[in-house]
N, CA, C and O atoms as a GROMACS GRO file, in nm:
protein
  512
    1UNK      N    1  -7.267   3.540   4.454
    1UNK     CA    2  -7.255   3.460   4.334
    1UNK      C    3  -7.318   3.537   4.219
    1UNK      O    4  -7.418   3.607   4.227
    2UNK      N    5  -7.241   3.512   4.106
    2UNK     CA    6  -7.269   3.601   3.974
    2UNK      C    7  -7.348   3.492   3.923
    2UNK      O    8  -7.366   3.377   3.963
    3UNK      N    9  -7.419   3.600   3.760
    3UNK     CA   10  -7.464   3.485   3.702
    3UNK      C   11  -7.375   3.498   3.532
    3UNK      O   12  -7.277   3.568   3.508
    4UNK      N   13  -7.431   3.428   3.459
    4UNK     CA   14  -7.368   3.431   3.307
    4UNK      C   15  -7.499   3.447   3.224
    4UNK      O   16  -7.603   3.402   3.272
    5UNK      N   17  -7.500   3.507   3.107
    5UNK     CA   18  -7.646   3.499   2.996
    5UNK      C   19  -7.555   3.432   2.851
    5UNK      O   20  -7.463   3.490   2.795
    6UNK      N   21  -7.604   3.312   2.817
    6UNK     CA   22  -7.553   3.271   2.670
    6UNK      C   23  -7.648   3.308   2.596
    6UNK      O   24  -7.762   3.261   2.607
    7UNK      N   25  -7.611   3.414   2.497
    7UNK     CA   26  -7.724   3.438   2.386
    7UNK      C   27  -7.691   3.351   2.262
    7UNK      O   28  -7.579   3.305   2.238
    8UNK      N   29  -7.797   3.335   2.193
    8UNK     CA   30  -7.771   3.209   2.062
    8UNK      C   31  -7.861   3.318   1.968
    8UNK      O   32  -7.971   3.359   2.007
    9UNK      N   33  -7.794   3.366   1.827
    9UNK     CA   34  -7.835   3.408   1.745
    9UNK      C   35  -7.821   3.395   1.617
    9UNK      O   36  -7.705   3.387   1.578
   10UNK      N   37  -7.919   3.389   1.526
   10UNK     CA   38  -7.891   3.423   1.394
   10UNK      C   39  -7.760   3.469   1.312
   10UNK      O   40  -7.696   3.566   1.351
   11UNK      N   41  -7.725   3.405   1.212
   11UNK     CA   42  -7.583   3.507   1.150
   11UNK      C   43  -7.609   3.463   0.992
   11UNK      O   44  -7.523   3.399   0.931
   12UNK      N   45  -7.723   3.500   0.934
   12UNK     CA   46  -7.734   3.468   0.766
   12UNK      C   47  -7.700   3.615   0.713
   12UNK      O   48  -7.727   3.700   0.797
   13UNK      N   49  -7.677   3.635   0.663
   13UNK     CA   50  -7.567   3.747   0.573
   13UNK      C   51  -7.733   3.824   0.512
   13UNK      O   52  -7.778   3.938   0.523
   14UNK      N   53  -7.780   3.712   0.455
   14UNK     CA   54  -7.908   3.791   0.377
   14UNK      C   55  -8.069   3.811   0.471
   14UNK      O   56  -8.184   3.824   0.429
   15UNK      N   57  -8.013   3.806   0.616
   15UNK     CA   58  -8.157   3.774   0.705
   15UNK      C   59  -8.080   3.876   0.803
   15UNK      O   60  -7.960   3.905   0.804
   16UNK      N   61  -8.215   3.934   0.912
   16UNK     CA   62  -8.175   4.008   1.026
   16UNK      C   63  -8.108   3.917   1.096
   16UNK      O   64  -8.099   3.802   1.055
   17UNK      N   65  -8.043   3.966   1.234
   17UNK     CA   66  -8.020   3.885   1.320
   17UNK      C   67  -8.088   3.884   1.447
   17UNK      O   68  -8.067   3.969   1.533
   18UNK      N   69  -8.184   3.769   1.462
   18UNK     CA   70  -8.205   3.739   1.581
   18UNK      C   71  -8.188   3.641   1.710
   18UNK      O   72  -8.142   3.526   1.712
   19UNK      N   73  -8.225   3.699   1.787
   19UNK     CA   74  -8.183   3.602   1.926
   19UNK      C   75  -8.304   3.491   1.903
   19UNK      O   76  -8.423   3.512   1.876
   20UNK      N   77  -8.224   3.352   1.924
   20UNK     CA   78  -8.320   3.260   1.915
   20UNK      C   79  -8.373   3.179   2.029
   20UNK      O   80  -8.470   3.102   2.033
   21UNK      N   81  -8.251   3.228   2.159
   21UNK     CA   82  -8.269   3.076   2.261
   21UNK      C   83  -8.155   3.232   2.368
   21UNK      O   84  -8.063   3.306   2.334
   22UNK      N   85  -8.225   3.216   2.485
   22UNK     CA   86  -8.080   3.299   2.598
   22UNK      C   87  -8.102   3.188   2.704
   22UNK      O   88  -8.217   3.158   2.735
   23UNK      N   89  -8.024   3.142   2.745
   23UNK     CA   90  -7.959   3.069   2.864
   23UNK      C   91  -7.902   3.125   2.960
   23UNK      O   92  -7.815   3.209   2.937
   24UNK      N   93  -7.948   3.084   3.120
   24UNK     CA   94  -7.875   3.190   3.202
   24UNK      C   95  -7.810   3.081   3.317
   24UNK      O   96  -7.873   2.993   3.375
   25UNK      N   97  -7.699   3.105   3.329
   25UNK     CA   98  -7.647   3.026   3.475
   25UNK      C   99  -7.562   3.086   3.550
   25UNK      O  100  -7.518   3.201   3.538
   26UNK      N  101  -7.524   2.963   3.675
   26UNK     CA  102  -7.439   3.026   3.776
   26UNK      C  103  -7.334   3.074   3.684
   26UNK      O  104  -7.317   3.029   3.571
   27UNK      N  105  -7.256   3.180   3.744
   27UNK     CA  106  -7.114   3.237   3.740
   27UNK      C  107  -7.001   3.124   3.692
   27UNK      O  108  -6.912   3.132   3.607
   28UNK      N  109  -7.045   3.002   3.791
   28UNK     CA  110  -6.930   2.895   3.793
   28UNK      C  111  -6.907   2.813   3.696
   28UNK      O  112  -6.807   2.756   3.653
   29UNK      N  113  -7.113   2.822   3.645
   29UNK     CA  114  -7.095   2.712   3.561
   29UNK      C  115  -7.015   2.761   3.408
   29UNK      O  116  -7.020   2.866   3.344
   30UNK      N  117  -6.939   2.629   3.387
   30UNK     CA  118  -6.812   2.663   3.246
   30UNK      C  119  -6.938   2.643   3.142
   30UNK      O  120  -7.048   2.592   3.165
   31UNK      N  121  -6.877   2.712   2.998
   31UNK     CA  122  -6.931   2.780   2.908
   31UNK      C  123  -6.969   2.606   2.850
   31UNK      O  124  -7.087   2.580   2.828
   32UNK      N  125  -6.868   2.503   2.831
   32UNK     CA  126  -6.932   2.384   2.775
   32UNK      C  127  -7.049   2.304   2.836
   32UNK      O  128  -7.118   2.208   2.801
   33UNK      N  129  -7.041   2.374   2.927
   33UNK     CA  130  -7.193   2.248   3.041
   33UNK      C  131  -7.303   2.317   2.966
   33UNK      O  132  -7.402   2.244   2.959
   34UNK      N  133  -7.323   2.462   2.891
   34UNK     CA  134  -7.446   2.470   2.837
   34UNK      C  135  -7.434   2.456   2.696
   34UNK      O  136  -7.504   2.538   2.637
   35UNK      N  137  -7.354   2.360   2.601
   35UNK     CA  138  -7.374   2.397   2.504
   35UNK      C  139  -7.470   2.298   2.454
   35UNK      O  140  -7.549   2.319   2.362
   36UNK      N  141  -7.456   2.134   2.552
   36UNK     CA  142  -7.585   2.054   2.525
   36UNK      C  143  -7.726   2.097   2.538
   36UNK      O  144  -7.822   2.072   2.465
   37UNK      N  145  -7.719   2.169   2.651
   37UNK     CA  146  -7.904   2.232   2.646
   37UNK      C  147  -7.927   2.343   2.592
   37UNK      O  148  -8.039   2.392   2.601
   38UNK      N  149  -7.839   2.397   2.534
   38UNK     CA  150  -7.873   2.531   2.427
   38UNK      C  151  -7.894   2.460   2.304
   38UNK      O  152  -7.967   2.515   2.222
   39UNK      N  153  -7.847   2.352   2.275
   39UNK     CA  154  -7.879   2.236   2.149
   39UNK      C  155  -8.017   2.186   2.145
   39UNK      O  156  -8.092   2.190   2.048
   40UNK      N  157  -8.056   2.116   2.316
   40UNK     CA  158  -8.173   2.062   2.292
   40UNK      C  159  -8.312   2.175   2.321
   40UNK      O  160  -8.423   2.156   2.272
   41UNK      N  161  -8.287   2.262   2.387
   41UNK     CA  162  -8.389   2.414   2.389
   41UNK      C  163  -8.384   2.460   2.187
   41UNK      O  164  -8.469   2.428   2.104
   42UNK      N  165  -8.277   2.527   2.168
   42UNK     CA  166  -8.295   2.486   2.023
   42UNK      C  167  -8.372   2.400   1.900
   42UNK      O  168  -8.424   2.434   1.793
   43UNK      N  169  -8.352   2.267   1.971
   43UNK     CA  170  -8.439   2.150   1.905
   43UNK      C  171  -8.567   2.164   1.896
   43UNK      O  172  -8.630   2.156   1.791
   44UNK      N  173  -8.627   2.192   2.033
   44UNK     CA  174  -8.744   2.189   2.099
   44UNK      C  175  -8.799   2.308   2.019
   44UNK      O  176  -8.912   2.268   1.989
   45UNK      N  177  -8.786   2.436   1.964
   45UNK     CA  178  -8.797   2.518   1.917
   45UNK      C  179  -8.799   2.482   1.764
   45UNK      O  180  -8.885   2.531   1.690
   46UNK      N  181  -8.710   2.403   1.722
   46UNK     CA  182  -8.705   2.375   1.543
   46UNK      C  183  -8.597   2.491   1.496
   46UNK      O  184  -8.609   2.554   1.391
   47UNK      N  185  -8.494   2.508   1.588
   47UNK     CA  186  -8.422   2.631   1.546
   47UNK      C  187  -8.277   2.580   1.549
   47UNK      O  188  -8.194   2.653   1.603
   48UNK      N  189  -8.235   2.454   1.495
   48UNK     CA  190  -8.155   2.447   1.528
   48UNK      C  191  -8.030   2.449   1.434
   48UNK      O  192  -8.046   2.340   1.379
   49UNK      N  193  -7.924   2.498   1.382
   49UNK     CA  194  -7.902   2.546   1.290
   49UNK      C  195  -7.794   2.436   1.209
   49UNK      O  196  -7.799   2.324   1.259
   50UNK      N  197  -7.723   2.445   1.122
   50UNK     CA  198  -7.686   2.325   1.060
   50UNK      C  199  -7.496   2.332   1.078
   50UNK      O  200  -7.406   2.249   1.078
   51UNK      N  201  -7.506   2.451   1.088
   51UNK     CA  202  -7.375   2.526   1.133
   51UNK      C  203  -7.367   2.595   1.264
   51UNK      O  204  -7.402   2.712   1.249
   52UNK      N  205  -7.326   2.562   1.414
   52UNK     CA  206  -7.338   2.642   1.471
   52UNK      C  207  -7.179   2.722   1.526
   52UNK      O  208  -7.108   2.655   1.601
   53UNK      N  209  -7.150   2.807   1.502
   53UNK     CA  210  -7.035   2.924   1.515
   53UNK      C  211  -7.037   2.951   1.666
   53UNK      O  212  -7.133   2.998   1.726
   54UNK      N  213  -6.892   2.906   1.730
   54UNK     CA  214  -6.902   2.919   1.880
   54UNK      C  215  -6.761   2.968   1.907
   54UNK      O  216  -6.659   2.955   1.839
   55UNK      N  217  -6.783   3.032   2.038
   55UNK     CA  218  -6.653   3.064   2.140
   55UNK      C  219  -6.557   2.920   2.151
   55UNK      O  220  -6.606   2.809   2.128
   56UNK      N  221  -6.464   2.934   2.176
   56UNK     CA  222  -6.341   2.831   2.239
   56UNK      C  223  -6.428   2.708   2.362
   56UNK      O  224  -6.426   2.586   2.380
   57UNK      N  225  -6.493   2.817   2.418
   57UNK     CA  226  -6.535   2.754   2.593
   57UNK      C  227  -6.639   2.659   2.558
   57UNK      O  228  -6.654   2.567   2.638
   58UNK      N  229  -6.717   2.662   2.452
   58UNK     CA  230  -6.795   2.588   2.429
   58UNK      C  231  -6.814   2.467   2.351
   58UNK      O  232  -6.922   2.416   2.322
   59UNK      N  233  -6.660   2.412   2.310
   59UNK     CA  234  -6.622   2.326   2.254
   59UNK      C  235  -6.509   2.245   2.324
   59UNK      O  236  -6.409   2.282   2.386
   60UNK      N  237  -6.555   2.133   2.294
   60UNK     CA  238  -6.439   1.999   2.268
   60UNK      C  239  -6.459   1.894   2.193
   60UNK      O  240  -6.562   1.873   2.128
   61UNK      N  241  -6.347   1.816   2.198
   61UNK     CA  242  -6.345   1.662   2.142
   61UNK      C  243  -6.539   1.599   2.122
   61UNK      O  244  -6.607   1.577   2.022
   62UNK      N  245  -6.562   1.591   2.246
   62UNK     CA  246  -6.647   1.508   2.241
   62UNK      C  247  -6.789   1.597   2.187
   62UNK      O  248  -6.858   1.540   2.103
   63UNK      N  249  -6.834   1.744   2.240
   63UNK     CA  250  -6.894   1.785   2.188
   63UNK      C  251  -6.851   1.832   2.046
   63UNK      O  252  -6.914   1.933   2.015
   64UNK      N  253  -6.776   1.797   1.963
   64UNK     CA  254  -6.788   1.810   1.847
   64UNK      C  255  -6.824   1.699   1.773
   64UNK      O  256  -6.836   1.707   1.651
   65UNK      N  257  -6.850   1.559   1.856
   65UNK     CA  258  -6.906   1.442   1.782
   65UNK      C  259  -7.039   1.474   1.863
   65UNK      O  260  -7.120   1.459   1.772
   66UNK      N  261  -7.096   1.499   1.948
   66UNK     CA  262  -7.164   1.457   1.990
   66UNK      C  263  -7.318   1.577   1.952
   66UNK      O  264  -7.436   1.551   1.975
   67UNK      N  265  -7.283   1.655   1.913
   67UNK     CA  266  -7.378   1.787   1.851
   67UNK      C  267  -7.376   1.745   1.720
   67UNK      O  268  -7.478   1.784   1.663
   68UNK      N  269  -7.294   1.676   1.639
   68UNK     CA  270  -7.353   1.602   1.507
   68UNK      C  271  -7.456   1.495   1.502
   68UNK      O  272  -7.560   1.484   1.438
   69UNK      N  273  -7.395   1.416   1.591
   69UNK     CA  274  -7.446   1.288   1.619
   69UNK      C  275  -7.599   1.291   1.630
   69UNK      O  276  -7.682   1.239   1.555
   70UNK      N  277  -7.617   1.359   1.730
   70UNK     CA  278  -7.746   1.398   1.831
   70UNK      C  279  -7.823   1.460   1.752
   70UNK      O  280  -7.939   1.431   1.721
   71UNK      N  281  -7.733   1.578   1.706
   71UNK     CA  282  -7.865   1.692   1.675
   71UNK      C  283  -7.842   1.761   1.558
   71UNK      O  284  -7.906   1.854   1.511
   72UNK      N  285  -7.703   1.685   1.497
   72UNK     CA  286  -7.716   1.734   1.298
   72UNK      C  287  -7.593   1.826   1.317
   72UNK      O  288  -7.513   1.838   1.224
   73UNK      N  289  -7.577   1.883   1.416
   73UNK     CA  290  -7.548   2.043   1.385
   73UNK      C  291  -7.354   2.008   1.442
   73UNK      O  292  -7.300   1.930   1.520
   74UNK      N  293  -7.314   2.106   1.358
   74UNK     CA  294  -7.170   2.130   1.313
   74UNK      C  295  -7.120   2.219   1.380
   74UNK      O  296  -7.134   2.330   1.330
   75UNK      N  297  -7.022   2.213   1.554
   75UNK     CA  298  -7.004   2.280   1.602
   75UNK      C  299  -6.854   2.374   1.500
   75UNK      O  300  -6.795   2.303   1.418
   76UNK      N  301  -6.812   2.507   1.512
   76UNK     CA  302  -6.724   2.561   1.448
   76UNK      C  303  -6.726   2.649   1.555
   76UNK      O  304  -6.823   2.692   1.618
   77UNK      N  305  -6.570   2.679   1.573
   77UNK     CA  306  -6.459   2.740   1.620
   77UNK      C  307  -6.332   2.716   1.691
   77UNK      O  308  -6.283   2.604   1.696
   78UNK      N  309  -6.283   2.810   1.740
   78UNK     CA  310  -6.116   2.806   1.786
   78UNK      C  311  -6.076   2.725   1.864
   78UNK      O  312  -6.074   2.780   1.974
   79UNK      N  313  -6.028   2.581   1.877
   79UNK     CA  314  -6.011   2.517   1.905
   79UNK      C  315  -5.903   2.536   2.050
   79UNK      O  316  -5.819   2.627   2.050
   80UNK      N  317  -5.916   2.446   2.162
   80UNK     CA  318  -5.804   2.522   2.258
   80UNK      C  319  -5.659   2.438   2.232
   80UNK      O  320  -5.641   2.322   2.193
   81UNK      N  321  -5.577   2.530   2.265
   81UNK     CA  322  -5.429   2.493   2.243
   81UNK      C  323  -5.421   2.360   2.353
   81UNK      O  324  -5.448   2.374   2.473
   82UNK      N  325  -5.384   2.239   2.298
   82UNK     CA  326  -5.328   2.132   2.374
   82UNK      C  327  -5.202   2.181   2.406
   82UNK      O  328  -5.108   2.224   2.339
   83UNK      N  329  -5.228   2.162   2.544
   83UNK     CA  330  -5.092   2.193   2.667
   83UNK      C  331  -5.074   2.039   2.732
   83UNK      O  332  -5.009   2.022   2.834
   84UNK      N  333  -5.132   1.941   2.670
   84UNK     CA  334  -5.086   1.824   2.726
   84UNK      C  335  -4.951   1.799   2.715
   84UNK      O  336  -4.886   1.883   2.652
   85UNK      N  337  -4.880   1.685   2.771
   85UNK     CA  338  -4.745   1.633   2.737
   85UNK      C  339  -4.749   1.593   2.628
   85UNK      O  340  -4.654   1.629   2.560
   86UNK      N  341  -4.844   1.512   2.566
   86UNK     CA  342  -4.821   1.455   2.452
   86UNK      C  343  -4.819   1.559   2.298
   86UNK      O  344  -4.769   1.556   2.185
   87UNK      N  345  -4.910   1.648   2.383
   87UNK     CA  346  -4.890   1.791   2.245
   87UNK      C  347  -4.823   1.766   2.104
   87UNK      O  348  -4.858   1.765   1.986
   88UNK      N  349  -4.680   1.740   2.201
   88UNK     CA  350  -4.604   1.747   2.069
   88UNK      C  351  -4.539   1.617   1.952
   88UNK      O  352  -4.458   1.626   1.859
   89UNK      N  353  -4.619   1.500   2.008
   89UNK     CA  354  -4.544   1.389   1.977
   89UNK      C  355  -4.747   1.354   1.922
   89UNK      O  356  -4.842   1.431   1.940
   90UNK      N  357  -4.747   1.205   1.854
   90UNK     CA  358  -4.861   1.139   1.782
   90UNK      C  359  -4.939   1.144   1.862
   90UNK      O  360  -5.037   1.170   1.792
   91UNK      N  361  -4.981   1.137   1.976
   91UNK     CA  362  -5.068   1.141   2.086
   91UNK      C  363  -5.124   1.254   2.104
   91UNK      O  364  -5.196   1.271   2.203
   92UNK      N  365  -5.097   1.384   1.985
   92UNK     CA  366  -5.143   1.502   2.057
   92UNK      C  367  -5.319   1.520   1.973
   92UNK      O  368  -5.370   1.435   1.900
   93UNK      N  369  -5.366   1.619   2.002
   93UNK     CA  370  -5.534   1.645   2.017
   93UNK      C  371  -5.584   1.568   1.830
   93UNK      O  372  -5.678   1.490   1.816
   94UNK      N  373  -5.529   1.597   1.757
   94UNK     CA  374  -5.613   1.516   1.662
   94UNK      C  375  -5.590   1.408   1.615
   94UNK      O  376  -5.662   1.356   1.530
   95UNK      N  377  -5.407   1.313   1.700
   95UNK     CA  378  -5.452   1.174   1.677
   95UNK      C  379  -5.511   1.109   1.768
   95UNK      O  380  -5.526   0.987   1.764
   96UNK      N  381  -5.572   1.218   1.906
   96UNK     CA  382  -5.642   1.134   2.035
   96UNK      C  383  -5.772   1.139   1.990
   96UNK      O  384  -5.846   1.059   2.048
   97UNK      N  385  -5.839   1.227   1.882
   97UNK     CA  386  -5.950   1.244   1.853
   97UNK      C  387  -6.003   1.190   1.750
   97UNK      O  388  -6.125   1.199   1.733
   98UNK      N  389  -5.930   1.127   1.668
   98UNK     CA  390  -5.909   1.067   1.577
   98UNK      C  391  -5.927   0.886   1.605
   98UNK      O  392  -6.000   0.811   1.539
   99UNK      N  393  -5.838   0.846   1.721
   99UNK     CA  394  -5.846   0.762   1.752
   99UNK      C  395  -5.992   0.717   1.816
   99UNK      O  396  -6.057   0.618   1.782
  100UNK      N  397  -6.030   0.827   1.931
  100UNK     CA  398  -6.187   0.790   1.969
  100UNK      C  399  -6.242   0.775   1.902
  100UNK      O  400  -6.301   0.668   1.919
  101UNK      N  401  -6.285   0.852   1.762
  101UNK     CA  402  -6.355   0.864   1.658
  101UNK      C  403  -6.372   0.714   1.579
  101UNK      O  404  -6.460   0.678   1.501
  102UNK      N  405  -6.283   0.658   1.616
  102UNK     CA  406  -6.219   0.525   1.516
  102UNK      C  407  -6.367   0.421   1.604
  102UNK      O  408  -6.462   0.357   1.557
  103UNK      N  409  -6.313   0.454   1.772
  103UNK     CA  410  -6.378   0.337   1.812
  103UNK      C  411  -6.514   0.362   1.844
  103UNK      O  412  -6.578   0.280   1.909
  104UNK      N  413  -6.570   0.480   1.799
  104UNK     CA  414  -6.732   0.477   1.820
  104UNK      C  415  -6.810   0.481   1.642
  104UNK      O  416  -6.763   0.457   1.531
  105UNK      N  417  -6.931   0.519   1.687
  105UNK     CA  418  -6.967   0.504   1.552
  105UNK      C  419  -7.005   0.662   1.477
  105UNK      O  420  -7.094   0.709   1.407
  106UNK      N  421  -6.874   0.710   1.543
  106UNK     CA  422  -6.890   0.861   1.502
  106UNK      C  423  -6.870   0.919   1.373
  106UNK      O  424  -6.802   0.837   1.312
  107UNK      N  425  -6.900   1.047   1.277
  107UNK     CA  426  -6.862   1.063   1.162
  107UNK      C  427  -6.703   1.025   1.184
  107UNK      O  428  -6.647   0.984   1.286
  108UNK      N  429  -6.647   1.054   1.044
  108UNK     CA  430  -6.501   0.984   0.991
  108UNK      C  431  -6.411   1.082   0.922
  108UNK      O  432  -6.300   1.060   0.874
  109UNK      N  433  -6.482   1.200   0.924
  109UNK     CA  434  -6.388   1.307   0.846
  109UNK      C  435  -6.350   1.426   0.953
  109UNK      O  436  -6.434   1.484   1.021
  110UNK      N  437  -6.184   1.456   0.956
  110UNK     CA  438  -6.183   1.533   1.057
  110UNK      C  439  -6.058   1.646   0.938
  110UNK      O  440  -5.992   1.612   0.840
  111UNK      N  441  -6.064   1.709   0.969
  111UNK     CA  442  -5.987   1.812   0.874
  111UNK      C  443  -6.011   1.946   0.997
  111UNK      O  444  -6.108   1.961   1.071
  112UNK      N  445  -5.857   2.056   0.985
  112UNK     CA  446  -5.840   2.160   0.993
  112UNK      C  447  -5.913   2.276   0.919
  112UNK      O  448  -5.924   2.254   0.799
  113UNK      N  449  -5.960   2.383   0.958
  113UNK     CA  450  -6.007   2.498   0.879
  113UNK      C  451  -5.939   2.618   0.975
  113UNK      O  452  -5.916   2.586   1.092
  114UNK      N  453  -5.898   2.782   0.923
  114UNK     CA  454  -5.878   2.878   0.951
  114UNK      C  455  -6.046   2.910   0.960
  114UNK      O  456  -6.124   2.882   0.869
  115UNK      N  457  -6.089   2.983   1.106
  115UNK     CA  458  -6.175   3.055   1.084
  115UNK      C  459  -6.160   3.179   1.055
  115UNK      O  460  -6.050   3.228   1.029
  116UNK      N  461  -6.278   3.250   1.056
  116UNK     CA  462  -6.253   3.444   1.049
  116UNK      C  463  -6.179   3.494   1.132
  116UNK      O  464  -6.132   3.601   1.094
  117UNK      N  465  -6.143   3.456   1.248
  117UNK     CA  466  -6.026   3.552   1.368
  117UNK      C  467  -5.858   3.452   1.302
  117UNK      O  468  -5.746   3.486   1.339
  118UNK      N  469  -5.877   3.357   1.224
  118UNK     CA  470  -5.720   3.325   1.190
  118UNK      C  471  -5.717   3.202   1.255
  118UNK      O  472  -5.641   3.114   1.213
  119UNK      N  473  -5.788   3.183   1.350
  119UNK     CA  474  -5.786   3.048   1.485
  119UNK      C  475  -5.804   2.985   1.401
  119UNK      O  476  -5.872   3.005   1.300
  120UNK      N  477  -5.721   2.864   1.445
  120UNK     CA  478  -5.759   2.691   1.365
  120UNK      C  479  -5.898   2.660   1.441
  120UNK      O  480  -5.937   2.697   1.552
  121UNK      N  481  -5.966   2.571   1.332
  121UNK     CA  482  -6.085   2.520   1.385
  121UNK      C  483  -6.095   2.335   1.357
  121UNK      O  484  -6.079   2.284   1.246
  122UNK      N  485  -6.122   2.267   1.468
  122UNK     CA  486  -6.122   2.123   1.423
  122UNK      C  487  -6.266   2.104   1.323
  122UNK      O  488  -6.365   2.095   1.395
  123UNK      N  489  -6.289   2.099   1.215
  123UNK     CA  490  -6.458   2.048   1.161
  123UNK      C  491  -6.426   1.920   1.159
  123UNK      O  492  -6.312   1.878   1.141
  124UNK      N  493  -6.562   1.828   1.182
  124UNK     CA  494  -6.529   1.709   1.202
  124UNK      C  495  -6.693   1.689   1.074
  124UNK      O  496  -6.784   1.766   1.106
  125UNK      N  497  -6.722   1.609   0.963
  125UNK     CA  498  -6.799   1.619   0.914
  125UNK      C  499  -6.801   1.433   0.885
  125UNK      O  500  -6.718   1.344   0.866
  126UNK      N  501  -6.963   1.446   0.897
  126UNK     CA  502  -7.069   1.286   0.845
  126UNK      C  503  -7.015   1.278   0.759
  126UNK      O  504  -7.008   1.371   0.678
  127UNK      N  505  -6.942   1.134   0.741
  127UNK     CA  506  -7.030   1.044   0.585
  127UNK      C  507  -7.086   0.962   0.617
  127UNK      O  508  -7.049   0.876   0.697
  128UNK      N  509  -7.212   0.970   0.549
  128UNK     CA  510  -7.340   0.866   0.581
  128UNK      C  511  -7.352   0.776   0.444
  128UNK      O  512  -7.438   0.688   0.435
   0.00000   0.00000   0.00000
């Protein structure tokens, strides 16, 4: 059995970059099972950033409400291609996300962005 290292670093344009938090797990474990405790190790530290810039693997639906919610912070990046059936008809990824969104007491703004690689990104942003 392998293992995996998630490094979490710095990216301010006008600051060095440093490593703030490394996470290490099994091989098996998928890239989203650590993105909650790289949030709350983060916390615990006071490092937790207001924007955080991530891989594909470390996002979804729910962790993109649920890393606002919790812990402030604004997951961003490439969203994965819905290969569901419904894909292509009203049911596909941002009126299912949209709809959850409706029935919790989650932020209310969900909008498309191009990131830097061209990938669509879902931002989902508070109004308080």
């Amino acid at each position: 059995m392998g293992y995996k290292v998630h490094v979490t670093e710095t990216c301010d344009e006008e600051a060095p970059r440093l490593i703030t938090h490394v996470e290490t797990t099994l091989a098996t474990t998928t890239d989203g099972q650590v993105t909650t405790p790289i949030h709350t190790a983060l916390q615990t530290q006071d490092l937790l950033p207001a924007d955080h810039i991530v891989d594909t693997a470390y996002l979804d639906a729910e962790l993109l409400v649920t890393s606002q919610q919790e812990y402030g912070v604004n997951l961003v990046g490439p969203t994965r291609q819905d290969w569901g059936r419904h894909a292509r008809t009203a049911m596909g990824l941002r009126h299912r996300l949209s709809h959850w969104i409706g029935k919790t007491n989650a932020p209310r703004v969900l909008r498309e962005k191009r990131v830097n690689s061209g990938h669509p990104a879902l931002i989902i942003a508070a109004i308080r």
